[in-house]
LUMPA-407001 format. One line per field, with one value per residue: x, y, z of N, C-alpha, C in turn; residue number from 1. Coordinates in steps of 0.02 Angstrom, whole numbers. Each point is the difference from the previous one (the first is absolute). Layout:
<zalos>
n.east: X, ...
n.north: Y, ...
n.up: Z, ...
ca.east: X, ...
ca.north: Y, ...
ca.up: Z, ...
c.east: X, ...
c.north: Y, ...
c.up: Z, ...
resi: NUM, ...
</zalos>
This chain:
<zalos>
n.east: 42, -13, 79, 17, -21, -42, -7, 2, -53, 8, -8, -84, -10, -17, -66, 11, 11, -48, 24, -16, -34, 40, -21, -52, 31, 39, -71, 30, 42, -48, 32, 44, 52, -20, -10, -74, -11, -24, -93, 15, -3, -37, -27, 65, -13, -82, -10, 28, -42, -45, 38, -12, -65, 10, 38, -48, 5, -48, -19, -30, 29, 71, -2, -34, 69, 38, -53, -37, 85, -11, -35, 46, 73, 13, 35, 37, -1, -57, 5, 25, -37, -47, 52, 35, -36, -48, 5, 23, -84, 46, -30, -68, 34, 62, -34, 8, 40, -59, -26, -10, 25, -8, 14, 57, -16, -26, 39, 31, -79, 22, 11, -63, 28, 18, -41, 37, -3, -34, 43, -90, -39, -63, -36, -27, -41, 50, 3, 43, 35, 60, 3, -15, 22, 7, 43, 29, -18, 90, -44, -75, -27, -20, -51, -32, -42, -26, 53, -9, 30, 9, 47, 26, 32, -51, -3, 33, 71, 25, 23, -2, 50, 11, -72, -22, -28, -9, -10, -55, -51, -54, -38, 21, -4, 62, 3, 46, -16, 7, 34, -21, 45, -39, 45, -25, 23, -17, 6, -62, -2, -52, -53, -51, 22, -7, 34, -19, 59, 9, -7, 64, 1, 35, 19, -7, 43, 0, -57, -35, 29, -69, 13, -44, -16, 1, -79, -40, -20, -59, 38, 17, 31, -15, 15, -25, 26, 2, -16, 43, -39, -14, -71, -59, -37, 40, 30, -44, 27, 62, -6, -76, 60, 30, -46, -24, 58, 0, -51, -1, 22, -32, -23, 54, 26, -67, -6, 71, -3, -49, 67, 39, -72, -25, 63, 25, -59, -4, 43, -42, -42, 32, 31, -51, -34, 58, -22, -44, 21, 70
n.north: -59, 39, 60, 19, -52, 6, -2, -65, 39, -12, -76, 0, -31, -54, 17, -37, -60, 35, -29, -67, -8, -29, -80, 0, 23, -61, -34, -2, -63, -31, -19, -62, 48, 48, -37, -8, -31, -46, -52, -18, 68, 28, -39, 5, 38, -13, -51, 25, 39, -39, 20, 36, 15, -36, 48, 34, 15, -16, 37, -30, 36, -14, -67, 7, 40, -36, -34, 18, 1, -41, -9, 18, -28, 69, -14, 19, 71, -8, -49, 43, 34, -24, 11, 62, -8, -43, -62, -28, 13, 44, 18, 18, 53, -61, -24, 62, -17, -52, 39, 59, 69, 48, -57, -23, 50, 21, -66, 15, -9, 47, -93, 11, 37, -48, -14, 40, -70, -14, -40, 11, -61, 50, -88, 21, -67, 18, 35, -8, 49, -48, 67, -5, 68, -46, 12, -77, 2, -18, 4, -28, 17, -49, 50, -67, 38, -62, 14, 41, -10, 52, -36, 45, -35, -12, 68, -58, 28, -62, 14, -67, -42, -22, 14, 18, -31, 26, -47, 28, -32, 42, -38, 3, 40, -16, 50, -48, 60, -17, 45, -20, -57, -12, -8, -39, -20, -40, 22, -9, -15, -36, 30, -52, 40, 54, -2, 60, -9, 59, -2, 3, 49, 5, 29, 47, -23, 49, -47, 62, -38, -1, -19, -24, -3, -18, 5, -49, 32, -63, -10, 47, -33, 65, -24, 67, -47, 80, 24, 51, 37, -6, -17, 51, -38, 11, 65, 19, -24, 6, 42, 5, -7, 30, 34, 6, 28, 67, 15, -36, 29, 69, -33, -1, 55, 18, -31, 42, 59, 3, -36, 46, 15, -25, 0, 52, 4, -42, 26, 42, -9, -9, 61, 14, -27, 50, 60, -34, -40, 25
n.up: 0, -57, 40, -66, 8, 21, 68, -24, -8, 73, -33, 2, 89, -38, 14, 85, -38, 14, 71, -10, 43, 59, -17, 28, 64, -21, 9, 53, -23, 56, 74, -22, 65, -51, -47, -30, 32, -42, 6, -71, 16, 35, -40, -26, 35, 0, -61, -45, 9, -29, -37, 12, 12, -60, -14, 32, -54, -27, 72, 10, 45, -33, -8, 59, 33, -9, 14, 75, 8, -29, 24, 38, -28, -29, 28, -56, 15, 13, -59, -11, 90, -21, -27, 24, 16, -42, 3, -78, -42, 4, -53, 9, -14, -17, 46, 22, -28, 55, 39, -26, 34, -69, -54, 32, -10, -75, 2, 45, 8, 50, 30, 12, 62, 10, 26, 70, 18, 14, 24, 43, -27, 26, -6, 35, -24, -44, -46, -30, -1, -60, -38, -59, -18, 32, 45, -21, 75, 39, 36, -6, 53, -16, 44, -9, 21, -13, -50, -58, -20, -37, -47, -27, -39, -39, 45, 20, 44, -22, 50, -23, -27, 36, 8, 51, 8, 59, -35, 36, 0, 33, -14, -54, -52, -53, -40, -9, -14, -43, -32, -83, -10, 49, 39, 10, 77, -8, 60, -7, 61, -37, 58, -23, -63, -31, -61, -13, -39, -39, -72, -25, -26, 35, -53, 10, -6, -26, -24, 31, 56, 13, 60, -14, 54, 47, 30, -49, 39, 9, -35, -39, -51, -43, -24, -48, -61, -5, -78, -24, 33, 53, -15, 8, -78, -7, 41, 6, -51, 14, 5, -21, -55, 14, -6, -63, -12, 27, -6, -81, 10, 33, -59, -43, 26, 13, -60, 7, 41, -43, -30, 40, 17, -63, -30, 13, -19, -56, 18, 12, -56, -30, 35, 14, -87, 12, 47, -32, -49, 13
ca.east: -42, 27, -30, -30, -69, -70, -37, -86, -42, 6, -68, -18, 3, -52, -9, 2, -86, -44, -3, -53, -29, 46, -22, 32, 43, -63, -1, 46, -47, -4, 42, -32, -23, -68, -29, -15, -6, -57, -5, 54, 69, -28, -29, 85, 48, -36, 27, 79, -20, -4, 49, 47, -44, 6, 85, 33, 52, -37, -49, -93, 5, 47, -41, -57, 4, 13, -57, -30, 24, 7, -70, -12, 11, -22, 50, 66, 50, -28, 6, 84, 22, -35, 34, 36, 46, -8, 49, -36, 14, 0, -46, -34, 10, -24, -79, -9, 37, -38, -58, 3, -29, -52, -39, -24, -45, -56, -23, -9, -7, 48, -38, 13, 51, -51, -43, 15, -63, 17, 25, -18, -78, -46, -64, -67, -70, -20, 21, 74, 8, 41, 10, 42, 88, 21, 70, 20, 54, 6, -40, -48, -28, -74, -9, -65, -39, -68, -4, 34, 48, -3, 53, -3, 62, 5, 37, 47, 42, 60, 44, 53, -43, -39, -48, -17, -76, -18, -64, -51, -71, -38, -58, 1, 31, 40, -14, 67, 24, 92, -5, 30, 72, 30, -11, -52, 30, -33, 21, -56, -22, -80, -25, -56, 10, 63, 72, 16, 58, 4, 68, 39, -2, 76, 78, 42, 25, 8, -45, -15, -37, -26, -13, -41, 6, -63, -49, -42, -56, -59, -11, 43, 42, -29, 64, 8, 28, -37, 16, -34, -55, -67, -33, -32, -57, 41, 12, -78, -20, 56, -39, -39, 15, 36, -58, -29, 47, 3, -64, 29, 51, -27, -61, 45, 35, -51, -8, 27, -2, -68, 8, 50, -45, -39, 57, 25, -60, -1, 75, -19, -50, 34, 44, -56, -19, 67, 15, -66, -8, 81
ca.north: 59, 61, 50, 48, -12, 26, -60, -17, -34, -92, 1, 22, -49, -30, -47, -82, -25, -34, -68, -40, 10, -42, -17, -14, -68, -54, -4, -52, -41, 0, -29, -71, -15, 53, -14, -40, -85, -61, -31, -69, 18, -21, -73, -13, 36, -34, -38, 28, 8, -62, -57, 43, -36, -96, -23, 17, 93, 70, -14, 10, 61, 40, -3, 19, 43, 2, -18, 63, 70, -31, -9, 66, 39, 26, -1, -83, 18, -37, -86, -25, 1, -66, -52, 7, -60, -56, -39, 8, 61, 45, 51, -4, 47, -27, -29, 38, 26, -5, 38, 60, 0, 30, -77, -18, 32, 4, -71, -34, 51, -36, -6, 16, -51, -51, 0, -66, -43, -72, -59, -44, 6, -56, 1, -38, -18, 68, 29, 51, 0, 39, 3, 90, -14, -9, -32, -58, -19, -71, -33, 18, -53, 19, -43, -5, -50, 13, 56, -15, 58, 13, 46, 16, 11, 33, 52, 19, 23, -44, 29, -35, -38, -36, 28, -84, 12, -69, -23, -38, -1, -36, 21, 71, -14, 34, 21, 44, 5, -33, 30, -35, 26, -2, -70, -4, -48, -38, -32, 6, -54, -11, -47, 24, 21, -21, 42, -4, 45, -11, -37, 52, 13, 29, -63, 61, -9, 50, 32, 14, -37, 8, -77, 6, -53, 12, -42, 18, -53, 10, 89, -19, 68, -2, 59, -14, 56, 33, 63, 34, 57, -31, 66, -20, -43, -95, -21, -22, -88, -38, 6, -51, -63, 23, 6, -81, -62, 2, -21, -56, -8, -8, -52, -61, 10, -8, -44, -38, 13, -40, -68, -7, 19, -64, -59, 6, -14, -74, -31, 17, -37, -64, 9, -9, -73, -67, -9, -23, -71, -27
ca.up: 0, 30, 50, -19, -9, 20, 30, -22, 47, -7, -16, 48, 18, -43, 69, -18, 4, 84, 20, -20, 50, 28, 11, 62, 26, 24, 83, 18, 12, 58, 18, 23, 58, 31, -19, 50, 19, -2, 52, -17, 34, 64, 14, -8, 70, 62, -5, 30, 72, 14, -23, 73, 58, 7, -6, 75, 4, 74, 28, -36, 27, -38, -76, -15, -4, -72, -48, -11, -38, -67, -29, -22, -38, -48, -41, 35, 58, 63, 14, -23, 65, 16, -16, 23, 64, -18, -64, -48, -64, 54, -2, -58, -45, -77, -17, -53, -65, -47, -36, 22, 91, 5, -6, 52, 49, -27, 4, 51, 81, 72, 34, 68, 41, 44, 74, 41, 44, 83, -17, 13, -42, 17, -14, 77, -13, -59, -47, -7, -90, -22, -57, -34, 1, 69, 8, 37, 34, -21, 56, 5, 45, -28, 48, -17, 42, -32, -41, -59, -30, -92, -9, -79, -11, -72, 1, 77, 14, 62, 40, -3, -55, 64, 68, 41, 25, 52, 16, 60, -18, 65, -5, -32, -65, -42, -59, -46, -79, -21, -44, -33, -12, 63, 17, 78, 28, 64, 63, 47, 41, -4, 48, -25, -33, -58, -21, -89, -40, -78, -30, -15, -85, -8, 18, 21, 90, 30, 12, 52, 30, 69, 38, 66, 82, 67, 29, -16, 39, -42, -56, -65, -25, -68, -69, -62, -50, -33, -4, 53, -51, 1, -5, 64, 0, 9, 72, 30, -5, 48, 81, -14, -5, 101, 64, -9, 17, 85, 10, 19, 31, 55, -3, 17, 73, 34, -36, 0, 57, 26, -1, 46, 60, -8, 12, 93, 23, 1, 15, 89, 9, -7, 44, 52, -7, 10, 83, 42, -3, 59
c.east: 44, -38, -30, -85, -44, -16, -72, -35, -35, -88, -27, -36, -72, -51, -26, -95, -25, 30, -59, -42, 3, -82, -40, 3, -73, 25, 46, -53, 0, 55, -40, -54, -61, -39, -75, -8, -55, 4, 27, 98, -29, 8, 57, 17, -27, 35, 79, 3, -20, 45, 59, -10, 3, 62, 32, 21, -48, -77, -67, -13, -3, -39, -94, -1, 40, -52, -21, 29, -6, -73, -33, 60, -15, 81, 61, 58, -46, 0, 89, 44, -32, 27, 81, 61, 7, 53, -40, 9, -18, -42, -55, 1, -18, -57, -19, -4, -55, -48, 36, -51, -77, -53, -33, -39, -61, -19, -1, -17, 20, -66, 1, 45, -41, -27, 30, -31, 39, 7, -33, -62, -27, -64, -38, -59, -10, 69, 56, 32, 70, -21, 28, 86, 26, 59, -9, 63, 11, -20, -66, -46, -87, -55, -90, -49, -80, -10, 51, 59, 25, 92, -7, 75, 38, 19, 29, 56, 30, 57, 69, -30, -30, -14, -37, -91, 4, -82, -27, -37, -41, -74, 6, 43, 43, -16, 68, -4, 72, 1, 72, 78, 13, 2, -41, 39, -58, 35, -39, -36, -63, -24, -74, 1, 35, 21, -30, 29, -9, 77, 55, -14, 81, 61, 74, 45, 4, -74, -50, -56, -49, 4, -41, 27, -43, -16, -71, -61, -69, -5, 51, 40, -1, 57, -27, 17, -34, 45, -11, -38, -75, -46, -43, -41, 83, 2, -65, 3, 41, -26, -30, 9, 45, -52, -31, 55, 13, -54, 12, 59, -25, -48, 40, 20, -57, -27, 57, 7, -61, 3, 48, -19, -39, 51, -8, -60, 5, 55, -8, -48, 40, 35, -52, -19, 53, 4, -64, 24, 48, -25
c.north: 62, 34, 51, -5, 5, -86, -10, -25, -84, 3, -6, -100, -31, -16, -64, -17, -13, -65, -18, -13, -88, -53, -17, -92, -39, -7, -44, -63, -27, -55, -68, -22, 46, -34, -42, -60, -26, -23, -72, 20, -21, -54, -39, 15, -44, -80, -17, -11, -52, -60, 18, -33, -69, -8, 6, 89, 44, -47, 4, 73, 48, -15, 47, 98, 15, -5, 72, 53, -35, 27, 89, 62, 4, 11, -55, 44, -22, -58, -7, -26, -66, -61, 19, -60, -53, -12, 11, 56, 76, 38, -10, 28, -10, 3, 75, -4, -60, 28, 84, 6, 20, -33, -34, 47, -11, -62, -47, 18, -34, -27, 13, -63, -67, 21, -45, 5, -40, -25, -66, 35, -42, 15, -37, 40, 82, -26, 18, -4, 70, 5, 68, -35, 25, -34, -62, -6, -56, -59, 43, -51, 6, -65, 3, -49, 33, 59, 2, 58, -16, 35, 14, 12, 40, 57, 8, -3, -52, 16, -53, -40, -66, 1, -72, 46, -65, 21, -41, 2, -72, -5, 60, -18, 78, 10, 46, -4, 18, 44, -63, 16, -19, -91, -10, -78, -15, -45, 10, -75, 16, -71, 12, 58, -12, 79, -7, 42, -19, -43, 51, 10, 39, -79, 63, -28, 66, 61, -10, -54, -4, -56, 0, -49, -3, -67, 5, -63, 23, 76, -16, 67, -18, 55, -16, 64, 39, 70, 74, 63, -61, 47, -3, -33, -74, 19, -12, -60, -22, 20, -52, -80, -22, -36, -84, -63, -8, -49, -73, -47, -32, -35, -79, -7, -36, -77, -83, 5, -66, -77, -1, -4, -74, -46, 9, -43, -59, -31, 8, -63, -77, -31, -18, -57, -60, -10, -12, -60, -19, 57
c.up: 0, 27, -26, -37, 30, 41, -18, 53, -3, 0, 56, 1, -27, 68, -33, 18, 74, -1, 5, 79, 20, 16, 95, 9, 9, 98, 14, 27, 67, 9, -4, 67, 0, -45, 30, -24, 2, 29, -25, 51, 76, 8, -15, 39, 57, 2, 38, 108, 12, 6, 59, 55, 6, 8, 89, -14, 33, 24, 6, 26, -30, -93, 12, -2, -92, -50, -17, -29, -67, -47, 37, -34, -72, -69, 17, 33, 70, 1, 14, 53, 14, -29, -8, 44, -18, -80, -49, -29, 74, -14, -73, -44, -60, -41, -37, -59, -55, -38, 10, 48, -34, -24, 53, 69, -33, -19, 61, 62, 49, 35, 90, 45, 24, 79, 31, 40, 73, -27, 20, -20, 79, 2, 40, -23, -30, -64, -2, -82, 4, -75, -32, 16, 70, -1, 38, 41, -28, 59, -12, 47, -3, 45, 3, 51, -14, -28, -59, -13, -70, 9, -80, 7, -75, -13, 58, -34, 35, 25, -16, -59, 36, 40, 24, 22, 72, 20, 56, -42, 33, -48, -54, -62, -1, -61, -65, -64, -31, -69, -45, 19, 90, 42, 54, 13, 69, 46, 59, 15, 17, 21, -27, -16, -72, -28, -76, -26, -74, -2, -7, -69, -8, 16, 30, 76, 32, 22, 57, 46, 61, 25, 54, 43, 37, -6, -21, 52, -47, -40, -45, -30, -72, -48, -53, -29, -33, -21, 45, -33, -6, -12, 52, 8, 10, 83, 8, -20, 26, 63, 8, 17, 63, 32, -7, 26, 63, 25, -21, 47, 72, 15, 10, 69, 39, -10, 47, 84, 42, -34, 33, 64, 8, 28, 67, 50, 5, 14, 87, 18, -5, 63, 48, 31, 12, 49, 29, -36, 38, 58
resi: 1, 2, 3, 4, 5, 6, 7, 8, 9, 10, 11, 12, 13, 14, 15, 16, 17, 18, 19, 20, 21, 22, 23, 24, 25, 26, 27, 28, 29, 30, 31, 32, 33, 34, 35, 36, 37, 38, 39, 40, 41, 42, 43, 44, 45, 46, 47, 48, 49, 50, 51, 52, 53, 54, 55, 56, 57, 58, 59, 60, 61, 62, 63, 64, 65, 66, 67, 68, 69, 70, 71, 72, 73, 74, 75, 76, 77, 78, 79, 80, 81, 82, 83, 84, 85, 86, 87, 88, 89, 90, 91, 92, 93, 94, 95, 96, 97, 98, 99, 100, 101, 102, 103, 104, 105, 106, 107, 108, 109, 110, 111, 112, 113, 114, 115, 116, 117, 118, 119, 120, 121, 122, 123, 124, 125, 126, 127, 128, 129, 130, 131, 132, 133, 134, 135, 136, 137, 138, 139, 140, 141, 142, 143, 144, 145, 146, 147, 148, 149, 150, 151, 152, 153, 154, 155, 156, 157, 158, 159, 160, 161, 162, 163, 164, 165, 166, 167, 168, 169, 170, 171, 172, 173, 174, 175, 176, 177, 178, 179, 180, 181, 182, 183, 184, 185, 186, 187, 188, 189, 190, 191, 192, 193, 194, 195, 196, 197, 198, 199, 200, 201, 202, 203, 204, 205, 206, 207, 208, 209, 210, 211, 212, 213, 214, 215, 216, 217, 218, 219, 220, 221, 222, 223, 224, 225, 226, 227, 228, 229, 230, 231, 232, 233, 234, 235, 236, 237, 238, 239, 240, 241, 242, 243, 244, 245, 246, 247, 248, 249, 250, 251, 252, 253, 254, 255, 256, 257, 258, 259, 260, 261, 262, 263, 264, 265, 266, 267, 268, 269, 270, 271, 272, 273, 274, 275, 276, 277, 278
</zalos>
């Protein structure tokens, strides 16, 4: 450049195009642990607890306060402490990643927790009845004298995968319904009486068993298998059919009470006639 030239003026700066307006951020997606949890996750976690409970690792104590936080949390950062301590898969988390959380809210409604009950049913010359989704201890003591009691097991809740029922029954009948897929085991000692259990329709070793026990004097104990979602014209007929069988029942008892009364009689009378002829 020479000095003796005139400085040009520098061009003047082009402006640049608007920046384009920055998409926004998608939401961050919720953590595994906030996510919430089905009742197929509950009912993995309860099991689990179960399988806890048969093994000796925690106490019917300790498994019935675990139940309840189970079947009332709402996500898998509240199941994750409930199996915390124990061996195995440590946390349910996984089970997420089958359905999305928001699928699974608008397809699967949470069912309510089970009803806990005594651990002893009794029935003197009235009525007694478990049904709806109620929790099974793993001891249930069920005690009948000239009176009936109804269990519905079809929407219960078993606390272990083998629960025991000890049965009395005096003068009085049992009434269990068995929802498909479950085993029923009889070890009940019937004295004029008797015991009726369905067949198994499961070959599963690992699937869920009731055993009854006890003592059945003149009265009986009745299981059958039935779906569950009865309507209200079928309970009125199982009722029904309850009542008629009771009633038979109690017609045999009486029946057989009064050839046990005849025997005694003529065996007195025999006894009589022996000691007037020696």
């Amino acid at each position: 450049m020479n000095p003796s030239e005139p400085a040009r003026p520098s061009p003047a700066p082009v402006p640049s195009a608007p920046a384009a307006p920055s998409a926004p951020a998608a939401p961050a997606a919720p953590a595994p642990s906030a996510m919430r949890a089905s009742d197929a996750d509950r009912d993995r976690v309860a099991d689990r607890l179960r399988e806890a409970l048969a093994e000796g690792r925690i106490t019917p104590e300790e498994h019935a306060e675990r139940i309840d936080v189970v079947y009332e949390a709402r996500t898998y950062a509240e199941l994750e402490p409930v199996l915390s301590d124990l061996p195995g898969e440590p946390s349910p988390v996984p089970g997420a990643e089958a359905l999305p959380p928001r699928v699974r809210l608008d397809k699967e409604p949470r069912l309510p927790a089970p009803q806990r009950h005594s651990t002893s049913i009794l029935a003197v010359f009235s009525g007694a009845e478990r049904r709806g989704r109620w929790l099974v201890e793993p001891s249930t003591t069920v005690s009948c004298m000239f009176g009936g009691a109804e269990l519905d097991f079809r929407q219960a809740v078993l606390s272990q995968r083998e629960v025991t029922l000890n049965v009395t029954c005096v003068f009085g009948g049992v009434d269990i319904k068995i929802p498909p897929g479950v085993r029923v085991v009889n070890s009940v000692s019937a004295v004029f009486g008797g015991v009726d259990i369905p067949e198994d329709d499961t070959t599963d070793p690992d699937a869920p068993v009731i055993r009854i026990t006890g003592l059945v004097l003149f009265g009986g104990v009745s299981a059958s298998r039935k779906e569950a979602g009865a309507t209200r014209s079928d309970r009125e007929r199982e009722r029904h059919d309850h009542h008629r069988a009771l009633h038979e029942m109690h017609r045999d008892v009486r029946d057989q009470h009064r050839e046990l009364r005849d025997e005694r009689r003529e065996h007195l009378r025999e006894m009589r006639e022996s000691r007037r002829r020696h």
